[in-house]
Each structure stands twice: as C-alpha cells, then as structure tokens.
C-alpha positions as CSV (number, residue, x, y, z in Angstrom):
1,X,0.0,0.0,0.0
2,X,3.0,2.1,-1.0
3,X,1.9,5.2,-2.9
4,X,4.5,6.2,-5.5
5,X,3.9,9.2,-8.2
6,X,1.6,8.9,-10.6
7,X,-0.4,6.1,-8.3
8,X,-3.6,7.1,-5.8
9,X,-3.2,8.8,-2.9
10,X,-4.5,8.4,0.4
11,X,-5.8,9.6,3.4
12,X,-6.1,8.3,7.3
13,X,-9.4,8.7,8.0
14,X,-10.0,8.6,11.6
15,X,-13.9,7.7,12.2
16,X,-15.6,9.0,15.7
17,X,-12.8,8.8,18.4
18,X,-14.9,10.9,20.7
19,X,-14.4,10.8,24.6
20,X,-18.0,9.9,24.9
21,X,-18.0,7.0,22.2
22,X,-14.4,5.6,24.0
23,X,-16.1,5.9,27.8
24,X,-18.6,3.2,26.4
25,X,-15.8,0.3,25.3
26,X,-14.9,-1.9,27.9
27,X,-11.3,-1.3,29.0
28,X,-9.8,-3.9,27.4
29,X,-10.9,-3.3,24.0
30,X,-9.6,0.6,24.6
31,X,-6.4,-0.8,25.4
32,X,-6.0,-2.5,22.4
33,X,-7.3,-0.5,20.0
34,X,-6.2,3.1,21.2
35,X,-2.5,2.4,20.8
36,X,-3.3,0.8,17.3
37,X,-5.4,4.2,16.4
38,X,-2.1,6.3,17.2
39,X,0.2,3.8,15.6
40,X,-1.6,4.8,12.1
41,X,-1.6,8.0,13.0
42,X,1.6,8.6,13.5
43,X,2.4,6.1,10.0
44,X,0.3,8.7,8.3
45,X,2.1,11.7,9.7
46,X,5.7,10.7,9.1
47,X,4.9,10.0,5.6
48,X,3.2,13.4,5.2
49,X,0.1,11.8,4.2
50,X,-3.3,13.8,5.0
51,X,-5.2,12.4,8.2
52,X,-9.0,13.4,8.1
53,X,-10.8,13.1,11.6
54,X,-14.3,12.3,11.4
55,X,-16.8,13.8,14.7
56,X,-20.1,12.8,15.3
57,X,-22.4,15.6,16.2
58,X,-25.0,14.0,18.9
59,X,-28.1,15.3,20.0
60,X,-28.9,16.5,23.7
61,X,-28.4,13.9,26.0
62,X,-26.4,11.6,23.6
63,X,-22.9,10.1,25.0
64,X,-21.6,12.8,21.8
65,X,-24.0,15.0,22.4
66,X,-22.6,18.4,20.0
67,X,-20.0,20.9,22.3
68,X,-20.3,18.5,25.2
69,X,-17.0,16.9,26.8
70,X,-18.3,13.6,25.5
71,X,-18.6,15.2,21.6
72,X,-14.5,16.3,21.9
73,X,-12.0,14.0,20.1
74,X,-10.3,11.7,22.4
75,X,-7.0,13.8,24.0
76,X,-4.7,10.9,23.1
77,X,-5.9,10.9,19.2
78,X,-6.3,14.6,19.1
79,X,-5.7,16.2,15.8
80,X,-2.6,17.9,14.6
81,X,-2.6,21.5,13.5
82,X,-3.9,21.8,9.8
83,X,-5.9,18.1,10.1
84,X,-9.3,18.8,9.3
85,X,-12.7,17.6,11.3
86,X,-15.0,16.6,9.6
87,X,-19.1,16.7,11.5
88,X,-21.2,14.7,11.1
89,X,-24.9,13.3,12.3
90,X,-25.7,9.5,10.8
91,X,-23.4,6.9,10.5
92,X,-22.0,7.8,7.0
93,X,-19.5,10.0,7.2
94,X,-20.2,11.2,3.7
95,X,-24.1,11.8,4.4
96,X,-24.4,15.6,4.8
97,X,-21.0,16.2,5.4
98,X,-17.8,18.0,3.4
99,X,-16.0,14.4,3.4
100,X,-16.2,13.5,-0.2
101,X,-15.4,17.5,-1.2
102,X,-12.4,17.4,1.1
103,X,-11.2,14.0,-0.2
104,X,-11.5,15.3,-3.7
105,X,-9.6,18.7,-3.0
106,X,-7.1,16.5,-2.0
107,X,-7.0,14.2,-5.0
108,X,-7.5,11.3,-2.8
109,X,-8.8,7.7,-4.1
110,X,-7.7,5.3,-1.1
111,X,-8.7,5.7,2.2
112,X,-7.2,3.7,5.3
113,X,-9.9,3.6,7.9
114,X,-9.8,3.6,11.6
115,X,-12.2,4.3,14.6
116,X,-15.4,3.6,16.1
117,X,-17.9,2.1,16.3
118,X,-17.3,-1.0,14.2
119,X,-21.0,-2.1,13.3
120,X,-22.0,1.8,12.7
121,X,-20.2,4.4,11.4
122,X,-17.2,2.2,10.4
123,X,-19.0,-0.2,8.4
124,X,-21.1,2.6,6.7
125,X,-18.5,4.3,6.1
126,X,-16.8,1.8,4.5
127,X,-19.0,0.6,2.8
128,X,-20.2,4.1,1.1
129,X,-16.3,5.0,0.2
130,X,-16.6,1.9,-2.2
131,X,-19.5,2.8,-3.7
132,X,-18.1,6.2,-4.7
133,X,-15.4,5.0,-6.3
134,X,-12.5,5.3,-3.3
135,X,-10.4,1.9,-2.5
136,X,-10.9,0.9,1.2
137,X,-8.2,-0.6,3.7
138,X,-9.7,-0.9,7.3
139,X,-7.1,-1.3,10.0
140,X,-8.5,-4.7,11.7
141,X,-7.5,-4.2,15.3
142,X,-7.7,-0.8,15.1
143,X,-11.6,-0.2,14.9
144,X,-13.9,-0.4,18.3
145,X,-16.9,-1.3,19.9
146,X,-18.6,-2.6,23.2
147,X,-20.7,-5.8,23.8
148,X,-24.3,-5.2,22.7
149,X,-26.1,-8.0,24.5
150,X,-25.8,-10.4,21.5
151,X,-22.5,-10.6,20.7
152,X,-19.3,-9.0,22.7
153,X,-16.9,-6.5,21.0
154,X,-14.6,-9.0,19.7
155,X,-16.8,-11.1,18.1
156,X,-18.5,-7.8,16.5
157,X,-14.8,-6.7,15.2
158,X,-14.0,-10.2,14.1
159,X,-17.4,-10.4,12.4
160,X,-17.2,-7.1,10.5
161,X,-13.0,-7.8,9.4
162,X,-14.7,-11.2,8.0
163,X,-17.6,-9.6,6.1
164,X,-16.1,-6.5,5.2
165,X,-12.6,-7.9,3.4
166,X,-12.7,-7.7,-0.3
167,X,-16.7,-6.3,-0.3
168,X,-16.8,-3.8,-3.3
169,X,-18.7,-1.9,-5.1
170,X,-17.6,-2.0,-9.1
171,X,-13.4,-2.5,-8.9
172,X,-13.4,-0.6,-5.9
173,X,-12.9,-2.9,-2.5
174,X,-12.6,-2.7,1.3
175,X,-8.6,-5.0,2.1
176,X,-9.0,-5.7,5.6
177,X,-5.3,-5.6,7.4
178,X,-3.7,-5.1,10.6
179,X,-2.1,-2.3,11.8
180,X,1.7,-3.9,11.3
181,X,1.1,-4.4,8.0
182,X,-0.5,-0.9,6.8
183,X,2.5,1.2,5.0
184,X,2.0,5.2,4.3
C-alpha cells in the first residue's frame, strides 16, 4: 500500500474517536485499539500523508452530544494543527458532510480507515467509500466497539474484518489488514 507518483493517494481517516463513544468500550478493548489508532496515525504523519478526523455531532443527552465533553475528540488521538474535522450526524460520514469534497480537494482515491464504532459508522463508512469509487483498507485491530447483548466487541470486530474484506462496489474494494502491515 505504498503510494508512488503517478499512483492514488490516500488519506487516514479517523472515524468517531470521541471521549463519549471511548467511555462506552470496555477497557480492554480501549487498550487494544487506542494504541493501534495512534500507531496509524503517527504512520500517516511521518509520511506526510493527510489524516481526516471524522466527529459525530449527537443530539442532547447523547454520550456525543454536540459541544459537550463527550462530543471532543479523544485527548490521546487529538488532531494535529492543519488536520481537518469533519461533522457529522448519521453513520455515513459522507451523508451531509464535506467528506467527499475534502477527499477530492485532495486528490485522494484510497482511504485507510480507523475508529469507532465498528457495526456503525465504520461499516457505513466503508461501505459508502466503495460505492463512490474510493479503494478501502480498514485497520482490523484498530476499529472499536462494546458488547451489545448479542454478541461481545470482539466477536462484532471479528465479524465485520470477516464480512467487510474484499466487499466492493464495481473495482473498488474494502482490504481488511492489521495495523503492522499498513504502509503510508
């Protein structure tokens, strides 16, 4: 996933890593996850390649409820200056929002995605990027959720790695990979 002159670039895209979204995983999914998050960030970063953070705007009373301390992006994956934020209400982060405009200022056609939560906004997200024409690589361990009565968090994220790897829309496909093996 090299990107050489003349190929596509791309773009971190860093999906809902709010404090209020990150008070709701269990502990030992943060602790996992949070360090792979920061990993790619700093990947992206070093190799001067744009990182886009993504903010859900909540309504009142939500966990990420819109200028509440649970809405802020989480102080260890805060981002740098220039990085835009991107606000959003639904789970696509291209519904409503300046996402696709911003990616296309950019001249961007891959995105690596990271974040939360793994059933909602990261699958959707996903999912939508292929179906307007962007390649997709989401970071396998470094997407989160919490257990939802059904099924815990890791059996969500394993689920969603297994059913979103090479889904696609036309010849444009979400890789699935781990964080080790994701090159700027």
């Amino acid at each position: 996933m090299t990107s050489n002159a003349g190929q596509s670039r791309e773009a971190l895209l860093v999906v809902d890593v709010q404090v209020g979204l990150v008070a709701l995983i269990p502990a030992e999914v943060q602790e996992k996850v949070l360090p792979k998050i920061r990993t790619l960030l700093e990947k992206a970063r070093a190799s001067g390649k744009p990182v886009i953070f993504v903010q859900h705007d909540g309504g009142k009373a939500h966990p990420l409820e819109t200028h509440s301390e649970g809405w802020q992006i989480h102080p260890s994956l805060k981002p740098a200056e220039g990085e835009p934020v991107i606000r959003k209400r639904e789970s696509d982060s291209f519904f409503e929002t300046k996402l696709q405009e911003e990616l296309e200022r950019r001249g961007i056609k891959r995105l690596i995605i990271a974040g939360g939560m793994t059933e909602y906004c990261v699958d959707t997200t996903c999912r939508r990027a292929t179906s307007l024409g962007y390649d997709v690589t989401l970071a396998s361990d470094a997407h989160l959720t919490r257990d939802n009565g059904v099924l815990s968090a890791a059996n969500i994220i394993a689920h969603h790695n297994l059913v979103l790897h090479e889904f696609g829309a036309g010849n444009h496909v979400v890789s699935v990979r781990p964080t080790r093996e994701i090159v700027f």
